[in-house]
C-alpha positions as CSV (number, residue, x, y, z in Angstrom):
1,X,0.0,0.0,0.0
2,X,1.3,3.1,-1.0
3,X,1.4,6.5,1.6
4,X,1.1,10.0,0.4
5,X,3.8,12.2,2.7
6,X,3.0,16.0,3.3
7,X,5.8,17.6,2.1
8,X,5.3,21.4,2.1
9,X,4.4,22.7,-0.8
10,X,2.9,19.8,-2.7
11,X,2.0,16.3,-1.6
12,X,5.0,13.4,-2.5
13,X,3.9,10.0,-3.4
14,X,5.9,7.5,-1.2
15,X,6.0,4.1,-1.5
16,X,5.1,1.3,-4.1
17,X,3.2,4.2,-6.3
18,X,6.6,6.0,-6.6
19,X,8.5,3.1,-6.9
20,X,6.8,1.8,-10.1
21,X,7.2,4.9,-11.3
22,X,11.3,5.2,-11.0
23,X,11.7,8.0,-8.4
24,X,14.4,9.8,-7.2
25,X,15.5,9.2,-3.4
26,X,15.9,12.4,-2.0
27,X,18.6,11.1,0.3
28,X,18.8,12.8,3.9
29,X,15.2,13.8,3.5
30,X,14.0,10.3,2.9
31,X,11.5,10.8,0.5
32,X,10.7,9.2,-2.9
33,X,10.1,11.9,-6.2
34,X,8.8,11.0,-9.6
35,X,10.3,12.3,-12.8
36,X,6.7,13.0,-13.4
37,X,6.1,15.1,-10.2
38,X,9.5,16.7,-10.5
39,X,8.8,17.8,-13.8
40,X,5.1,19.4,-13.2
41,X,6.5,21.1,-10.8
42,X,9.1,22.6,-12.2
43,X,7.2,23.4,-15.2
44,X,4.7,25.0,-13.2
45,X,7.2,27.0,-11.2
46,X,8.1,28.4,-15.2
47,X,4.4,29.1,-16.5
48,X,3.9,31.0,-13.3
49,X,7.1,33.0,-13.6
50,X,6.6,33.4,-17.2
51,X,2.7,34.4,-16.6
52,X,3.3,36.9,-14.2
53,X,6.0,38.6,-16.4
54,X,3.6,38.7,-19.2
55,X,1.1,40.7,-16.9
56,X,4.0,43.0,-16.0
57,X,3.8,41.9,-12.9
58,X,8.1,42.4,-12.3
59,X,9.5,38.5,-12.4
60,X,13.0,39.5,-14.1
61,X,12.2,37.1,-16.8
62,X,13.0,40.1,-19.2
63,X,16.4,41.1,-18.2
64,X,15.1,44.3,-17.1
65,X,14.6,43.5,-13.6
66,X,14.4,45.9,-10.2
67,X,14.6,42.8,-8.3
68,X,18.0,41.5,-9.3
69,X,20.6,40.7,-6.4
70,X,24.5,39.9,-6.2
71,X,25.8,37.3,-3.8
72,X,29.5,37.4,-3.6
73,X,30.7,34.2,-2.3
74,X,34.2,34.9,-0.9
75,X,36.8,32.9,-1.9
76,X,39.5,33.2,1.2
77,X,36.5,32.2,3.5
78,X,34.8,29.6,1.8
79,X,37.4,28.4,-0.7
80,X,36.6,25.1,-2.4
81,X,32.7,26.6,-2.8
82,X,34.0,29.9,-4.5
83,X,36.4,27.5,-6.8
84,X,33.4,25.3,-7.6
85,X,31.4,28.4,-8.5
86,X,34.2,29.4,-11.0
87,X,35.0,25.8,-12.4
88,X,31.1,25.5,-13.0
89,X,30.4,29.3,-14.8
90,X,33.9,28.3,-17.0
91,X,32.4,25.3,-18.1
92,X,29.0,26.8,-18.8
93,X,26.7,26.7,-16.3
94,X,25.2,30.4,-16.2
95,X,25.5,33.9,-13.6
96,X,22.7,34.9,-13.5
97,X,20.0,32.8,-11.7
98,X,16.3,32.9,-10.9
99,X,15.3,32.6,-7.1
100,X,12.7,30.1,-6.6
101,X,13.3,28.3,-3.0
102,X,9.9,26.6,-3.0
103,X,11.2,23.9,-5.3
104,X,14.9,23.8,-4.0
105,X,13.9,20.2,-2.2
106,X,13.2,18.6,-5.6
107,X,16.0,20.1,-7.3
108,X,18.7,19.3,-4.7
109,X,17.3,15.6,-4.7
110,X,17.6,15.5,-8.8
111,X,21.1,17.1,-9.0
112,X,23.1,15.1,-5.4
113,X,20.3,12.1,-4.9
114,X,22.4,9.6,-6.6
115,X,25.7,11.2,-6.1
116,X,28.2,9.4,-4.0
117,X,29.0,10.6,-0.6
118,X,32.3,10.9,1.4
119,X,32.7,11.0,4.9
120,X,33.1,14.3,6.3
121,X,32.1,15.8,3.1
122,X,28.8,17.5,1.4
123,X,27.6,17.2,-2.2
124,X,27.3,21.0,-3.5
125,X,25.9,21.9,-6.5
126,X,26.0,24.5,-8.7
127,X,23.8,26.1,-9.6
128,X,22.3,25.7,-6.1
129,X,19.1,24.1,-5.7
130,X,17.0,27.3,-4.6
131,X,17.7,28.8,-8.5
132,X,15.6,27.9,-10.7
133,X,18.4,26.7,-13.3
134,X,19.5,24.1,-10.5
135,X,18.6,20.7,-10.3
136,X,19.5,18.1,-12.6
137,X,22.7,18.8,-15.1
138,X,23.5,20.9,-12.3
139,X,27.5,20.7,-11.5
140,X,28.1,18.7,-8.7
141,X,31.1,17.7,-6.2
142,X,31.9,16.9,-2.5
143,X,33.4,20.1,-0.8
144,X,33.6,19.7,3.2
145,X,30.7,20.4,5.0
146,X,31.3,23.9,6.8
147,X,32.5,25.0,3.5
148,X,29.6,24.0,1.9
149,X,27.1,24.8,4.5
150,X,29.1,28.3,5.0
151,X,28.6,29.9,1.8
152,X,25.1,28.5,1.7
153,X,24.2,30.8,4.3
154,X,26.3,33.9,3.5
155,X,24.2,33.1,-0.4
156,X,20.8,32.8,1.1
157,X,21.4,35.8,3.7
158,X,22.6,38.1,0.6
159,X,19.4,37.2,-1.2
160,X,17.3,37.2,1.6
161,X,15.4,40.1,0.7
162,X,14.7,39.5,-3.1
163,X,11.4,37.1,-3.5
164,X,11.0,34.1,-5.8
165,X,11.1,35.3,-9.2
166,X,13.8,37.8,-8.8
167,X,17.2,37.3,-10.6
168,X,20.4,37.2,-9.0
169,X,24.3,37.3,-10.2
170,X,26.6,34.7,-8.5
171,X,29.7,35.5,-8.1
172,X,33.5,35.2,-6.5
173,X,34.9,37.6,-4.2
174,X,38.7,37.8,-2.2
């Protein structure tokens, strides 16, 4: 029998249901995801972002965006974050990123789910999961874990004040 788990903000199938349909474990959270859930999701999260720019109601779809934040990750305090910032722009994963944190859960479980651990280490990914752009294809590569969970805060406490739908420029500072 299958159980349906309340995970805020849309219900998860867990159990046989999402096994037959070849989810994603979400590792330290425990849950099961769909491909199919992802993916609704994620395309919903882009109809509503696209939508609300078409009203003119300011998502910074356009490029011409009032809400459009910098987080500067530096590199002498969190060093093997800032170098995986630059390794993953130089390769081609893009700056300039759109904030949408309600969907970070699925996207951190499609880009690290399946991504071996290390001991003492985290899985970061760039882009991080709470930009839109994140998720799967995503770069991704242990870094230790205050590193990791350091410049994750100093990130989110930069963009704190711009809401889901804004843009914001990641970059590397001394």
């Amino acid at each position: 029998m299958a159980a349906i788990l309340l995970y805020p903000p849309f219900w998860v199938a867990v159990g046989e249901a999402a096994s037959a349909a070849a989810p994603w474990v979400a590792g330290a959270l425990g849950i099961a995801v769909t491909a199919k859930v992802a993916s609704d999701h994620m395309s919903k999260a882009e109809d509503q972002a696209k939508a609300r720019d078409e009203a003119g109601t300011d998502t910074c779809t356009t490029g011409n965006c009032p809400c459009h934040g910098v987080a500067v990750i530096s590199k002498s305090r969190y060093p093997e974050s800032a170098q995986h910032i630059l390794d993953a722009q130089a390769a081609g994963q893009p700056s300039i990123l759109t904030i949408d944190r309600p969907n970070a859960p699925l996207r951190r479980a499609a880009a690290t789910g399946r991504f071996p651990r290390e001991p003492g280490m985290q899985p970061d990914e760039y882009p991080p999961a709470m930009f839109l752009e994140g998720g799967a294809g995503a770069s991704v590569r242990n870094i230790t874990a205050g590193d990791n969970m350091g410049a994750g805060a100093s990130m989110g406490n930069q963009l704190r004040k711009y809401r889901d739908g804004c843009k914001a420029t990641i970059i590397v500072g001394p």
